[in-house]
VOGU-3710 file (C-alpha; in Angstrom, 3 decimals, decimal comma):
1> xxxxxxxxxx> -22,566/33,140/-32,557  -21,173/30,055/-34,150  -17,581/28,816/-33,593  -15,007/29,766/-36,875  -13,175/26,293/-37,574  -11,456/27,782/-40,702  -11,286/30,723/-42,473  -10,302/31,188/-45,821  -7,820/34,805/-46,400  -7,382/36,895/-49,247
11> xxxxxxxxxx> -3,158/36,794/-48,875  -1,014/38,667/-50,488  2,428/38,885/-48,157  2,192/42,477/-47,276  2,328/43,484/-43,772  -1,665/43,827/-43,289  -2,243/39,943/-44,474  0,914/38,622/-42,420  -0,582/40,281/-39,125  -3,847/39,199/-39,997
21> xxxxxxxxxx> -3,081/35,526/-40,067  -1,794/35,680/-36,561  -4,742/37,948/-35,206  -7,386/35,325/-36,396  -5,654/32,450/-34,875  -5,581/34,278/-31,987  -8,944/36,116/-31,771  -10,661/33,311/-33,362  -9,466/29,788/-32,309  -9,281/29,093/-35,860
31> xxxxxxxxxx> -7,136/27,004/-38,734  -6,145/30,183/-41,074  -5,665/29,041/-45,154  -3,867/31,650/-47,280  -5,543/32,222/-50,564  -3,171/34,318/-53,000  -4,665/35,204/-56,846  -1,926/35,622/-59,090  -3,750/38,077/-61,785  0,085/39,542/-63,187
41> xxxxxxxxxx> 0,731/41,632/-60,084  4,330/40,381/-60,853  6,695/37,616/-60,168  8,169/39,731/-57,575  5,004/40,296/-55,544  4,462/36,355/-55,641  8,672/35,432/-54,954  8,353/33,424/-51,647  4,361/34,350/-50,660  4,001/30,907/-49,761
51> xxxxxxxxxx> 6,721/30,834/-47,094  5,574/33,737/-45,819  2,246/32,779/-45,388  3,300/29,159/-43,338  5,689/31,578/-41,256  3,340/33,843/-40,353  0,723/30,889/-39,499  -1,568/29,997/-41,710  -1,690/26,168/-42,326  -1,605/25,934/-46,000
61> xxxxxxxxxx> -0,939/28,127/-48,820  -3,318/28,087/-51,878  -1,970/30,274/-55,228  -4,451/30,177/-58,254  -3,405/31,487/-61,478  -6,007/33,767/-62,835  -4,456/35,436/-65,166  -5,474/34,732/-68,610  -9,228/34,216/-67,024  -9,106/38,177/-65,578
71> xxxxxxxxxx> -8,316/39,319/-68,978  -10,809/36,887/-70,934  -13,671/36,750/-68,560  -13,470/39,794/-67,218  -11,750/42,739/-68,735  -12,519/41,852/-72,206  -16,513/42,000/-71,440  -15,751/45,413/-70,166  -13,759/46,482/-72,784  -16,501/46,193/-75,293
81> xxxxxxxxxx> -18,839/48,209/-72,782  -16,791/51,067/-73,077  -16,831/51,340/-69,591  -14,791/54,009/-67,935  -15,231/55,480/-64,649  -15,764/58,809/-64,019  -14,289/59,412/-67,475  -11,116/58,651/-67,168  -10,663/55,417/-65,089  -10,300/52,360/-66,714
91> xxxxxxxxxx> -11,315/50,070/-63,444  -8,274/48,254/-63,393  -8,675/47,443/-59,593  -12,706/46,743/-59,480  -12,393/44,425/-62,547  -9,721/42,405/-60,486  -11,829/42,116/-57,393  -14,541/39,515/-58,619  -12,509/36,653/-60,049  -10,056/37,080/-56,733
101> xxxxxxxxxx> -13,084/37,048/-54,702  -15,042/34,036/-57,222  -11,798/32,139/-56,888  -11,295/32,496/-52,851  -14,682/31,489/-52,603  -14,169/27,907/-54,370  -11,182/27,434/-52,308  -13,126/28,228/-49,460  -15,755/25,499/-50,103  -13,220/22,717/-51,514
111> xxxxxxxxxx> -10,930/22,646/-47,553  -14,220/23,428/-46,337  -13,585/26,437/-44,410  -17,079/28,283/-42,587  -15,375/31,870/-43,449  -13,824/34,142/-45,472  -11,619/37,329/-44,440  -10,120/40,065/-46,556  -7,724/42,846/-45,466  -9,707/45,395/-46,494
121> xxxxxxxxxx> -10,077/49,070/-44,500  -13,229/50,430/-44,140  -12,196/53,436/-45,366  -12,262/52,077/-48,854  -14,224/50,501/-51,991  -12,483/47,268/-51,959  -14,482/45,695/-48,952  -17,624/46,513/-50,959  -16,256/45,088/-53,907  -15,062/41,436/-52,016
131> xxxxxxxxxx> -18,297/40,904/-49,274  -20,828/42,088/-52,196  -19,173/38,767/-54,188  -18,953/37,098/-51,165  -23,049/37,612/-50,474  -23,417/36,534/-53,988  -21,444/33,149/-53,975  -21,735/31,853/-50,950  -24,321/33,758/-48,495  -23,691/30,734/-45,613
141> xxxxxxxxxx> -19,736/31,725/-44,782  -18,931/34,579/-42,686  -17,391/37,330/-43,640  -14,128/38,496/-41,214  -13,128/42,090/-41,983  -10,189/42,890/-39,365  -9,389/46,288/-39,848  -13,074/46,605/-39,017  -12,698/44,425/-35,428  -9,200/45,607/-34,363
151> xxxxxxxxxx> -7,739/48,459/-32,482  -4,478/48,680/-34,752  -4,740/51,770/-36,966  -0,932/52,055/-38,258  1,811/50,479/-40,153  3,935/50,842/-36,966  1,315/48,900/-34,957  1,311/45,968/-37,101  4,958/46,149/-37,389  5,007/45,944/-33,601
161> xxxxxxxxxx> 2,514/43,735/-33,540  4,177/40,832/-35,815  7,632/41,548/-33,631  6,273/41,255/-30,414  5,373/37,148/-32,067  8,543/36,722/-33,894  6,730/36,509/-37,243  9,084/37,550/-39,960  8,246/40,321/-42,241  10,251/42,126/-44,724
171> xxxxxxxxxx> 7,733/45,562/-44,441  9,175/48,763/-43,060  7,988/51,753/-41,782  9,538/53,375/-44,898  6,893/52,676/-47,385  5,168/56,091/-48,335  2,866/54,723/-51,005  -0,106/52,380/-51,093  0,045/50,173/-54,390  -1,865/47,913/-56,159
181> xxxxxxxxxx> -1,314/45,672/-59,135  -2,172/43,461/-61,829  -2,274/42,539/-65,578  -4,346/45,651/-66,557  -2,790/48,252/-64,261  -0,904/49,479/-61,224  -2,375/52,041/-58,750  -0,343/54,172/-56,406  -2,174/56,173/-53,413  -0,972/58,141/-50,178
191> xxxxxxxxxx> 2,254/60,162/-49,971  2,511/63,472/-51,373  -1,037/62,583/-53,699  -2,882/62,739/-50,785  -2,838/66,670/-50,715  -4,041/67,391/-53,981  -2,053/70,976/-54,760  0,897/68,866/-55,142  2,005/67,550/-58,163  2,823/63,608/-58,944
201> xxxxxxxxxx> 7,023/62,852/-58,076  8,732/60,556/-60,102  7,703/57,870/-57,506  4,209/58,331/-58,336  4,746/56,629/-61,475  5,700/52,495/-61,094  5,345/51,387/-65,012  5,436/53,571/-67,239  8,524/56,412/-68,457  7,795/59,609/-68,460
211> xxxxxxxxxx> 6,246/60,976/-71,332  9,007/63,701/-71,917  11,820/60,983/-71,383  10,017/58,895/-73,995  11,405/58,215/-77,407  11,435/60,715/-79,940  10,127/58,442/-82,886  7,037/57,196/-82,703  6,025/53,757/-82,895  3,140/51,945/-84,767
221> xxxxxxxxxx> 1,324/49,337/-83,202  -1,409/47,196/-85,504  -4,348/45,883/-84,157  -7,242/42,859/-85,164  -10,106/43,067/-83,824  -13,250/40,245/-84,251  -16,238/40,686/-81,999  -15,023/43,232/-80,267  -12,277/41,639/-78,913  -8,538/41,726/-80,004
231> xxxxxxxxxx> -7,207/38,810/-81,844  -3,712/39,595/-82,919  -1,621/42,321/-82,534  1,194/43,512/-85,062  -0,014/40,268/-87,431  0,282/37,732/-84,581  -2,249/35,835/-83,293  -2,545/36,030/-79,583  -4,346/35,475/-76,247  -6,013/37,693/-74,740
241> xxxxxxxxxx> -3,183/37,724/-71,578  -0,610/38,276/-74,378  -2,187/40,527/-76,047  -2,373/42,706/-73,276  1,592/41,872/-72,010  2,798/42,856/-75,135  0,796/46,060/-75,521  1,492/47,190/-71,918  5,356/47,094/-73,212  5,144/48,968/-75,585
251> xxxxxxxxxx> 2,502/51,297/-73,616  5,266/51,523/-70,761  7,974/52,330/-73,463  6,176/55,296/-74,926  4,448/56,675/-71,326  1,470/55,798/-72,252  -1,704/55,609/-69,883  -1,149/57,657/-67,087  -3,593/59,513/-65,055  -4,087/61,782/-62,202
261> xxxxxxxxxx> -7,958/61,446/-60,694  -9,725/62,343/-58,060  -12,122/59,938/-57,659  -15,633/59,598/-55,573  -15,344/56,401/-53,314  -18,392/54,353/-52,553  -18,365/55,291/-49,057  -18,997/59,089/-49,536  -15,258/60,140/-49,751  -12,948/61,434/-52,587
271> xxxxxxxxxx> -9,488/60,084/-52,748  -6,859/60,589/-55,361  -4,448/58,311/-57,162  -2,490/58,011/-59,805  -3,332/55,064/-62,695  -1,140/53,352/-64,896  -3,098/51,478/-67,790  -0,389/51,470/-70,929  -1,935/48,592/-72,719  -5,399/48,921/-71,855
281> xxxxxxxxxx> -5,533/52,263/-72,874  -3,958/51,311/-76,553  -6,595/48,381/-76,777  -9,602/50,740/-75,576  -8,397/53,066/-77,907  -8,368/50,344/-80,607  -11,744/49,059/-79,984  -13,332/52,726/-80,028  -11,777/52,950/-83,404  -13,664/50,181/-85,026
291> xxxxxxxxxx> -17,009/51,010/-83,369  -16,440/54,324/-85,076  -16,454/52,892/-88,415  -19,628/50,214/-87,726  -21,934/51,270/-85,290  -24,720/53,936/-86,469  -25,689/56,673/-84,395  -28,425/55,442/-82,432  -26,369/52,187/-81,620  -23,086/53,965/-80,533
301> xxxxxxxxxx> -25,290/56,141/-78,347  -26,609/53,106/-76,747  -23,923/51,461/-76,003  -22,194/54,650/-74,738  -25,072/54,438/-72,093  -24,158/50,848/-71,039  -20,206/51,592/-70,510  -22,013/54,576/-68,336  -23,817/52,358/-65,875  -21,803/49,419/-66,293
311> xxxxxxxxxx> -18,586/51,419/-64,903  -20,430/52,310/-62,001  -21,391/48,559/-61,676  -18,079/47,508/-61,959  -16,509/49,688/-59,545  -19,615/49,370/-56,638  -18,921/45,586/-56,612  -21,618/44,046/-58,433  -20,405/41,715/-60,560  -21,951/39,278/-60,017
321> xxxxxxxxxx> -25,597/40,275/-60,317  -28,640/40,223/-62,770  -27,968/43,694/-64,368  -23,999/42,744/-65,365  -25,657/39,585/-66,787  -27,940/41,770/-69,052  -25,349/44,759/-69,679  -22,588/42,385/-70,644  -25,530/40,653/-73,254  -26,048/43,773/-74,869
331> xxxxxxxxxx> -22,615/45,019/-75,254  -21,908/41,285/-76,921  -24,749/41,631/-79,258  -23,436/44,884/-80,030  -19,964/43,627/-80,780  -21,121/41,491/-82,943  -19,969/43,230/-86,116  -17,172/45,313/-84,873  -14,749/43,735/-86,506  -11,558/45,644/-88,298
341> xxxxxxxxxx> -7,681/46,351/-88,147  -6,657/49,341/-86,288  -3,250/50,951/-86,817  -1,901/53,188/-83,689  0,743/55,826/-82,851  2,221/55,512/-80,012  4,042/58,920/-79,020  4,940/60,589/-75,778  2,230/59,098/-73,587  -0,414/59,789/-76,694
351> xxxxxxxxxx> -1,773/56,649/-78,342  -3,156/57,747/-81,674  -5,662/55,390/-84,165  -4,359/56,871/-87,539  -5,792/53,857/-89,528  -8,682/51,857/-89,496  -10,929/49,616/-91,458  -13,605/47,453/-91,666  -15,581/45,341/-93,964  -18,768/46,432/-92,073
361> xxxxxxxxxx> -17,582/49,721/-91,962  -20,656/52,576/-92,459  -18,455/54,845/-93,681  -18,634/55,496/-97,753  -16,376/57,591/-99,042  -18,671/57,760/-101,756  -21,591/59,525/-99,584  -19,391/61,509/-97,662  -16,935/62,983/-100,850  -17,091/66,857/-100,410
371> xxxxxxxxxx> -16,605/66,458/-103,945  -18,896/65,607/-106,879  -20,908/62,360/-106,210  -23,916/60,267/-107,726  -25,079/58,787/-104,598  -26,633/61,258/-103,010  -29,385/64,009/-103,553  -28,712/66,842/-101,473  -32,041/68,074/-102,373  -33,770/65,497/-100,229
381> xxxxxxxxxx> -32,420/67,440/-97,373  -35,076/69,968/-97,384  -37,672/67,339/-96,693  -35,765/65,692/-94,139  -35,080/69,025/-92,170  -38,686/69,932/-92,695  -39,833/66,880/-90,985  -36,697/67,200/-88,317  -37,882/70,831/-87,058  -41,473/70,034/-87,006
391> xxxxxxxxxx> -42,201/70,202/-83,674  -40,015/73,523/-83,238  -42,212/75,155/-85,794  -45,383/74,056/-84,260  -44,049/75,409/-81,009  -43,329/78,540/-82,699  -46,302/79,466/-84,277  -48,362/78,829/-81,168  -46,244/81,731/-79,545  -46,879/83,993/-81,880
401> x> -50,729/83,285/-81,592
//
């Protein structure tokens, strides 16, 4: 096997990264380079990362800001999809892991590092996600996966681990939950969710207030959408990043966009967590709106059957492949004409579309009056079912033959 000169790590200053700098240099013989994505986990999750990361080792300290490209590149395309997983996720996570891993990649190849590492278990979907990006970007580095190599298997042995070295680190044995952030969502795993008879605690939930502590009036929130993406919100213009940071305080105001799922893993396990999405559900819920109003049957079934298999593709890691090229081309062309304004309550953890309109809206009030009309001839109806249920009565009278 070739000697490692560099490797390249996914950092983000939690205890797992800070003992994996050390174990590389150790295990290794290599120069370790921190690589830290800021996609809006937070400034506090970023507050003195770089410090940590030359304490703990590593010779430099890269931190690219992604944040407006997740949202634009990345969870816009999947927005207009309709991807969810499972029915209820919104793949805040998996639509993260691709631009982190893109991005650690071209850092990788500008020092001119020879590999890559991730803390990623191998219990999880995560180390799918980053080494099936990895194979697609740049097959020639190796790919380091620690908690796959060493014999640690606790919080308390990387605690020990890091003290027996001196290396600083602010993590305690305390922390009950497993969390994950960014400008979409926050995740939180382990602690009492990991027996699934209990019910979430109020430290379950990072974001959002609970629903029943919400306010009593509800809000309205107004929405433009061109192409199937959101342009302004409330009649200002705005970025997609923006957009999103503004929704997700309101969302967080009202309790909006929490779940509780049980989810199938890629590896063949279920695990459970609980999802906080308070923006991205209001601009889903937006953008299903307007597709209501212009898409015909046939096309909204169609493109229901791309947010299908593209949520799958999004959360297996494959981003980066032929069929997302081709999925992402046909939700586009779709999007095309779903264009509109969208009006939303926001009330108690509900978000609400209670207007909508566009001006290539399919809906005529004129064809679709219960009252008296001159539009349509409801005695065409008969030739049209006639036609409809012709197979059913073929079927039928060769059983009574």
């Amino acid at each position: 096997m070739s000697k490692i000169n560099k490797v390249v790590l996914a950092y983000s200053g939690g205890l797992d990264t800070s003992a994996i700098i050390p174990w590389l240099k150790e295990n290794y013989d290599c120069e370790v380079v921190a690589f830290v994505a800021d996609v809006g986990q937070g400034d506090a999750e970023l507050e003195g990362v770089e410090a940590k990361a030359l304490a703990s080792g590593a010779s430099a300290c890269y931190i690219a800001d992604l944040k407006e490209e997740l949202v634009s590149e990345y969870i816009y395309p999947t927005l207009k999809t309709g991807a969810v997983y499972e029915g209820k996720y919104l793949l805040g996570t998996s639509m993260a892991r691709p631009i982190i891993a893109k991005a650690q990649v071209e850092c990788a190849l500008e020092v001119g590092a020879d590999a890559l590492c991730h803390g990623c278990t191998g219990k999880g979907n995560d180390q799918v996600r980053f080494e099936s990006c990895f194979a697609a970007l740049a097959p020639q580095l190796k790919v380091i996966a620690p908690w796959r190599e060493w014999d640690m298997r606790s919080r308390e042995d990387l605690l020990n681990y890091l003290a027996e070295r001196n290396i600083p680190c602010s993590a305690s044995l305390e922390k009950i939950y497993s969390r994950d952030a960014n400008a979409w969502h926050i995740s939180t795993e382990g602690g009492v969710l990991e027996e699934t008879w209990n019910q979430p605690n109020e430290h379950c939930w990072a974001w959002t207030k609970d629903p029943e502590d919400a306010p009593n009036q509800a809000e309205l929130v107004s929405v433009k959408i061109e192409k199937g993406q959101i342009v302004a919100v409330d009649g200002e213009t705005m970025s997609p990043y923006n957009a999103l940071v503004y929704l997700n305080a309101k969302g967080i105001e009202h309790g909006v966009g929490r779940i509780d799922i049980v989810e199938n893993r890629m590896v063949g396990m279920k695990s459970r967590g609980c999802y906080e999405t308070p923006g991205g559900t209001i601009m889903m819920e937006a953008l299903r709106a307007v597709e209501q109003l212009v898409l015909d049957k046939e096309c909204f079934d169609f493109r229901q059957n791309i947010g299908l298999k593209f949520s799958h593709l999004v959360y297996d890691g494959r981003w980066f492949t032929p069929l997302c090229k081709s999925l992402l081309a046909a939700a586009e062309a779709i999007a095309e004409d779903v264009n509109g304004e969208v009006v939303l309550k926001l009330y108690k953890g509900n978000v609400t579309a209670v207007q909508k309109r566009s001006d290539n809206s399919l809906y005529s009030e004129e064809f679709a009056t219960f009252g008296e009309d001159e539009v349509y001839d409801q005695s065409h109806a008969e030739g049209f079912i006639r036609l409809y249920s012709l197979a059913s009565r073929i079927r039928a009278f060769n059983n009574q033959k």
